[in-house]
C-alpha atoms as one frame of an Amber mdcrd trajectory, in Angstrom:
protein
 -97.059  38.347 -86.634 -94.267  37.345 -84.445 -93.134  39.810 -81.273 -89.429
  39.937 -80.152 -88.514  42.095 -77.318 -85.380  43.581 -76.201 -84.058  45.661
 -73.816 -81.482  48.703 -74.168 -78.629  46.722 -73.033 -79.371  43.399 -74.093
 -76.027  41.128 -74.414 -74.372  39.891 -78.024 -75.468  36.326 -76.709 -79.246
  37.367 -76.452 -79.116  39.387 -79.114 -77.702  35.942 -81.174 -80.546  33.518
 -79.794 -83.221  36.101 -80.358 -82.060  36.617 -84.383 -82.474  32.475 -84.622
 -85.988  32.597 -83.343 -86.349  35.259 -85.802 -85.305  33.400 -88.568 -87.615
  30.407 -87.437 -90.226  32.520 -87.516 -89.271  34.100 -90.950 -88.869  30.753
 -92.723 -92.637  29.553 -91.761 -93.807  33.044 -93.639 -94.431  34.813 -90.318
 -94.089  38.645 -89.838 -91.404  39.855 -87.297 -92.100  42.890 -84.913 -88.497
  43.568 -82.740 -89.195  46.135 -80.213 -86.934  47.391 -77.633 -88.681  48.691
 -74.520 -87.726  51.338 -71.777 -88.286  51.104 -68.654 -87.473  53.948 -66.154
 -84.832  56.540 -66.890 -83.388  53.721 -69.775 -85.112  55.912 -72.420 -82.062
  58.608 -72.559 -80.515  55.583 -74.451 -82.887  55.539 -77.644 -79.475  55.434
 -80.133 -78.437  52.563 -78.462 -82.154  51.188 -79.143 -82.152  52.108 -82.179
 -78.419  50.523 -82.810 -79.509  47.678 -81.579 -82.845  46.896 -84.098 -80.865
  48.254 -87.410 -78.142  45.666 -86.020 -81.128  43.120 -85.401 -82.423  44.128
 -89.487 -79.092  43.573 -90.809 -78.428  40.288 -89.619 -82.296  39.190 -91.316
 -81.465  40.710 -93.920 -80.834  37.662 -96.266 -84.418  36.086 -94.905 -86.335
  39.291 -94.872 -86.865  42.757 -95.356 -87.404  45.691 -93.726 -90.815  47.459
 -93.933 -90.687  49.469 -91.011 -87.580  51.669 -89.748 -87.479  52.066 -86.353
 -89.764  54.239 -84.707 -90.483  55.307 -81.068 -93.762  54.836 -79.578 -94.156
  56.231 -76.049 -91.334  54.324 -74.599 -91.335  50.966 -76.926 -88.878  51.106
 -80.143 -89.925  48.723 -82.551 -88.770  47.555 -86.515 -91.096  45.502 -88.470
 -89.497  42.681 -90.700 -91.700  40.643 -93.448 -90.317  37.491 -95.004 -89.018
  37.321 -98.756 -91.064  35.712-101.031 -90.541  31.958-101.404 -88.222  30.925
-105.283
């Protein structure tokens, strides 16, 4: 299993170099956890957490799916993504 990490306000270009690595990892058959920490008062922004990881799951979705939905833990956000089986 692969970790990706994100903050609340992380940037489209981020966002677009973390999904690659993502997709890296989801082509050699690896597991995907994205999980978007809060630090300090940043955890009155959970929607825009949670925005962000369906976001993240929806540009996967063609290499994986989805077998978490975001939940909150404490002050870490996270989405779990497996890879789709191999034609």
């Amino acid at each position: 299993m692969k970790e990706i990490r994100f903050g609340p306000n992380t940037d489209d270009h981020d966002f677009n170099f973390k999904v690659k690595h993502a997709i890296n990892f989801l082509g050699e058959g690896a597991k995907v956890k994205a999980s978007v920490f809060f630090r300090g008062r940043s955890i009155v922004y959970k929607e825009r957490g949670e925005i962000l990881l369906l976001k993240f799951a929806q540009a996967l979705e063609e290499h994986g799916k989805v077998e978490q939905l975001p939940k909150l833990e404490g002050k870490n956000m996270s989405i779990l993504v497996q890879p789709k089986a191999k034609k």
